[in-house]
N, C-alpha and C positions, 0 to 999 in steps of 0.2 A: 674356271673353264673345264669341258668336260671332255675326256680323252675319247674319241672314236675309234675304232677296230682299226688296227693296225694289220696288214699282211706282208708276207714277203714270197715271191715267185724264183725259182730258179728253172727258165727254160735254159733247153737244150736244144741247140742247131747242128744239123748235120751238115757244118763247115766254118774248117778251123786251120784254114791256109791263106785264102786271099785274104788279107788287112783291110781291104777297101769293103770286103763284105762283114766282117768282123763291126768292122767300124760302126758297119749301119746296124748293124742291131744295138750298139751302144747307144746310136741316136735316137732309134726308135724306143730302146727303152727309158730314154729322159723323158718321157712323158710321165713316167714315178719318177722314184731315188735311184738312180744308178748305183748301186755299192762294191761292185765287183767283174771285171770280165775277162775270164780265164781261158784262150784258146790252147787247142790240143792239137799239134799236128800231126802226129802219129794218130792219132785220132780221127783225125777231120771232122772233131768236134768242140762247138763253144758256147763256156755255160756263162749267162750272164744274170748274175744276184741284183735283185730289183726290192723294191719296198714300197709302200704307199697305201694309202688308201683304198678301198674297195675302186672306186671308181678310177683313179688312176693307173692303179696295177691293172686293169680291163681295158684300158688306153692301151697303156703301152703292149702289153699283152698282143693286141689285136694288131697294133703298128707291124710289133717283130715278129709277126706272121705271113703280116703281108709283104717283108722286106723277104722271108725264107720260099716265098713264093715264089716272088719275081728272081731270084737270085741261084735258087739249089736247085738242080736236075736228078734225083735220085739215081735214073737210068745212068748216067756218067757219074756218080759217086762212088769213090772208095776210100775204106777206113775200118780199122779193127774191131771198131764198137759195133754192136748190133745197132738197128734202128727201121723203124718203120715209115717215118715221117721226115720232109724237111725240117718244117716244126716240131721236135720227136715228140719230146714229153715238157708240160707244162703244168708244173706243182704249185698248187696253192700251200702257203705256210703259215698257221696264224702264230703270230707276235703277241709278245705282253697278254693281255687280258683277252684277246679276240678269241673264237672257241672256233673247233677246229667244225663244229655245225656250219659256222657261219664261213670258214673257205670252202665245204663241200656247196653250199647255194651258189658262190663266187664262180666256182668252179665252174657248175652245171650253166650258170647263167653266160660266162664264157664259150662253152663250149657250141650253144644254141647259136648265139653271134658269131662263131669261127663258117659255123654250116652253112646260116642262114645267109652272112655277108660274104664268105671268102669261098662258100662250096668247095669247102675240104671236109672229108668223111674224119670223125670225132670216136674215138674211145675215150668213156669214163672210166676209171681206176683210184684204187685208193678206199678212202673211208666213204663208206656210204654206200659202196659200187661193189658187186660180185666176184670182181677181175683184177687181176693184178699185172703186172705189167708184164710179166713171165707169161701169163696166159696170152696177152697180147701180142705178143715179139712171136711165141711159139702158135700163133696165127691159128689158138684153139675157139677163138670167138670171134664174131663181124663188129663192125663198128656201129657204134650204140645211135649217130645220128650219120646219114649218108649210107655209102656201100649198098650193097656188098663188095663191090668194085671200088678199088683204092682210085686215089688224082694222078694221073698217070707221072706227073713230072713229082710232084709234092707229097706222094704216099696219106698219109693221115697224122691227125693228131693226138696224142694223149695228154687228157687232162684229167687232174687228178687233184684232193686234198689230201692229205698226210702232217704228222709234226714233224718237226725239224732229221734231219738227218745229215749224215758228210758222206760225202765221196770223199775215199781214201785210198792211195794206191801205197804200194811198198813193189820193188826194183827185188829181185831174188836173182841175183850172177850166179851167174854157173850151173841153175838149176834147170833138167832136161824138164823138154817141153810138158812129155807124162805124169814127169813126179809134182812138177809145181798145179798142173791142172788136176790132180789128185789131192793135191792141198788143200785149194780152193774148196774143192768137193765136201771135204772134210771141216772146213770152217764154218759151213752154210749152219745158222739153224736152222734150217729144214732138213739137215740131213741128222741134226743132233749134235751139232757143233755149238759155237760159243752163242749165244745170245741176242739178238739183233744183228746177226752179221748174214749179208748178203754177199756171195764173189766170185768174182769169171777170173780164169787167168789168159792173158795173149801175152803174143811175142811179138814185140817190138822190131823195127825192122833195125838191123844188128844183131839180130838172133836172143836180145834179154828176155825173160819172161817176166810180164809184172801183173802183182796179183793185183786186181782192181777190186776194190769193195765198196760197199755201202753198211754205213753204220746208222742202224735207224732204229735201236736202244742205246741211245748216247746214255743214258742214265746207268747204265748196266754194264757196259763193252764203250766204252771210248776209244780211242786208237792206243793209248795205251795199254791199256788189256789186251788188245791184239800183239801188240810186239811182245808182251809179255808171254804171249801164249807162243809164239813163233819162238822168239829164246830156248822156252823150255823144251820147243821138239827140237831144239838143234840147226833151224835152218839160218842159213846164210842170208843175212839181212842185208841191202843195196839204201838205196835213197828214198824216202818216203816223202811223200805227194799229199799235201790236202786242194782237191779241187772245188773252187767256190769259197766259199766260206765256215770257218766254226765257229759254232759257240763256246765260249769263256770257257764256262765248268765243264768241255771236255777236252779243252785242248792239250798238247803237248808242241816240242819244240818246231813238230813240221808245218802248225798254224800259225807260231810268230808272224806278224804283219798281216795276217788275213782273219783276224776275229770279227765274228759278226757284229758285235755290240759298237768296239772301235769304229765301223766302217758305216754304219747308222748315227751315230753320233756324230763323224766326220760329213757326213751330207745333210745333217741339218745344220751344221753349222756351215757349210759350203752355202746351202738355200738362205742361211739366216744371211750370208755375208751376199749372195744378190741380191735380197731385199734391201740390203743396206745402201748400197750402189744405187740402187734404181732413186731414191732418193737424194740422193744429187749434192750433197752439203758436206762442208769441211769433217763436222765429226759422224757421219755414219759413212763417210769414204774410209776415215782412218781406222772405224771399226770394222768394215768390210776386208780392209789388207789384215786384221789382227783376227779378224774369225779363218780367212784363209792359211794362215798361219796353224791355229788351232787343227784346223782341222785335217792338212798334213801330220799335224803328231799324233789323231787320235785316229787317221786310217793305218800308220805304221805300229798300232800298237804290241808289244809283244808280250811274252806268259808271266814275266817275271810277279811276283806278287805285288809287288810298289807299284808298277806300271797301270796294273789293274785297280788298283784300289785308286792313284792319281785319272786315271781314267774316267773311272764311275764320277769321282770330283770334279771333273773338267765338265761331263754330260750333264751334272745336276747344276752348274754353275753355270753352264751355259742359258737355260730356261730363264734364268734373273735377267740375262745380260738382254737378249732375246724378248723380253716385258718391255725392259726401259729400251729401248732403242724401237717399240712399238710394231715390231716383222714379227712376234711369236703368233702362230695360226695351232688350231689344234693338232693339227699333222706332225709337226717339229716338234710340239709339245710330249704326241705320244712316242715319237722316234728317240727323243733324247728322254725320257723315264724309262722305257724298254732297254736302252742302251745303257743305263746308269743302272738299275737292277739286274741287271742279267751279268754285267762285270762286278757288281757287289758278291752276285750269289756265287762267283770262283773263287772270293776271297778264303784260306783254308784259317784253322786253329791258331795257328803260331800269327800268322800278319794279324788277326783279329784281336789278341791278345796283347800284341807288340803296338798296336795305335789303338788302345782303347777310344783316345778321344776325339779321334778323325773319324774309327766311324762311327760312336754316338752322334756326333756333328751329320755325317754320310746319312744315317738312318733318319734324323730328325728331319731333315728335308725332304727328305722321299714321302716318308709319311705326312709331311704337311703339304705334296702333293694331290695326296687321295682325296 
């Protein structure tokens, strides 16, 4: 069976107070993989982590646009985050083997359908695209389909490809409002600071400042390297925030429970365990309660090394389980190999050497997937 492009979306709604609006964008994004939905209400904003297929992730996509329509008034919106849109920003993210050419056409093909069917004005950004979202926000360009006049209630869209990234915030007590947006300033690379790091600093209402970043050379600058570099100026470190989800090989202890690989893995076995149910019989009921099971333990995964390596195990065992029980579609298939490689590649020196033979075992599967 032959793996198709996998994607993953993390839009951003400007609203992240009512529960009942919240909700609806969880609903509207089950038309993919739900993997994640993280409301902010200092913020009045909520990002929900989606996955799927081309044509699913465009489903749903379009869904939780039209839920940010009918639902957000920009005109009565308030909230620390900058923002353009109800629907702000809508990232394409390719997965596994899918190539990031192929979320920019996603992307573009999205954004045609937001105009055409919802008549909301569309900024592209990102790979492939002139603009970035800074030029956006800072209202240095019109939007690429619609405008020049925004939707009076819904503002516009940004849609965008990009590879993976984290939003990460870190909490700075006691730090005046000057010196911590001085910080910021200084971590940006753009200004010449560390490497991948994007960051605004606000103030929370209780007067904290917290510096909000984006890290988008995880390869390079993980959140770790950030706290490392903050240590070494001296500043006063508070509680650290990953919003959305991380990937494995750059987490640290503030992703426990929110890795992306666990949380893909945990919703194809969630889908494998409705497949299971819809058929109706003694033993694919008792395997539908034993995948739901599974798959509470492998959305709660955390950093530790065993975790991650029994993880990767769980994801490439689950594909067998998934065959014989006759519900593996190529979706689930490439959801849980993305999910089982990506938790492999955090494995360090010391766990690889300490289970030789789990993952000679670990490896030999994956590759008698290809």
């Amino acid at each position: 069976m032959r793996a198709h492009p996998l994607f993953e979306s993390v839009p951003n709604f400007s609203e992240g107070t009512r529960g009942e609006i919240v909700a609806a964008f969880a609903g509207a994004a089950a038309l993919a993989h739900v993997l994640d939905v993280d409301a902010d209400v200092d913020h009045n904003r909520v990002v929900v982590s989606l996955a799927g297929n081309a044509s699913h992730v465009v489903d749903a996509l379009l869904a939780s646009v039209e839920v940010a329509i009918d639902h957000i008034d920009l005109r009565e919106h308030r909230g620390v985050h900058p923002r353009v849109g109800a629907a702000d920003v809508l990232p394409i993210v390719p997965l596994g083997d899918a190539k990031l050419a192929g979320a920019h056409e996603l992307a573009r093909e999205l954004g045609e359908r937001v105009w055409n069917e919802q008549h909301v004005p569309v900024y592209f950004y990102g790979h492939g695209e002139p603009h970035t979202l800074a030029d956006i926000r800072a209202r240095r360009v019109t939007p690429d389909l619609g405008g020049p006049d925004l939707h009076e209630s819904a503002g516009a869209v940004c849609i965008g490809a990009r590879p993976p990234l984290l939003a990460f915030n870190v909490l700075l007590p006691g730090a005046p409002p000057e010196a911590a947006r001085a910080l910021a300033r200084s971590l940006r690379e753009a200004n010449g600071g560390l490497r991948g790091v994007q960051a605004l600093a606000f103030m929370l209402p209780g007067g904290v400042m917290q510096l909000s970043m984006n890290l988008f050379r995880l390869e390079e600058t993980p959140p770790a390297a950030v706290i490392a570099e903050l240590e070494q100026r001296g500043v006063v470190i508070g509680p650290q925030q990953v919003i959305g989800l991380c990937p494995a090989a750059a987490a640290n202890d503030a992703a426990g429970g929110r890795l992306l690989e666990g949380r893909l893995a945990a919703a194809a076995a969630r889908r494998g365990a409705e497949l299971c149910a819809a058929q109706g019989d003694d033993e694919h009921l008792r395997l539908a309660v034993r995948l739901e099971q599974v798959a509470g333990q492998l959305a709660g995964s955390g950093i530790d090394q065993e975790e991650l390596l029994a993880g990767a195990e769980r994801a490439t065992a689950l594909i067998g389980v998934l065959v014989a029980a006759g519900v593996l579609d190529h979706e689930l298939r490439t959801m849980l190999e993305c999910a089982a490689r990506g938790l492999r590649s955090a494995l360090l020196y010391p766990t690889l050497s300490h289970y030789p033979a789990r993952i000679e075992a670990l490896d030999e599967k994956l590759e008698a997937k290809d």
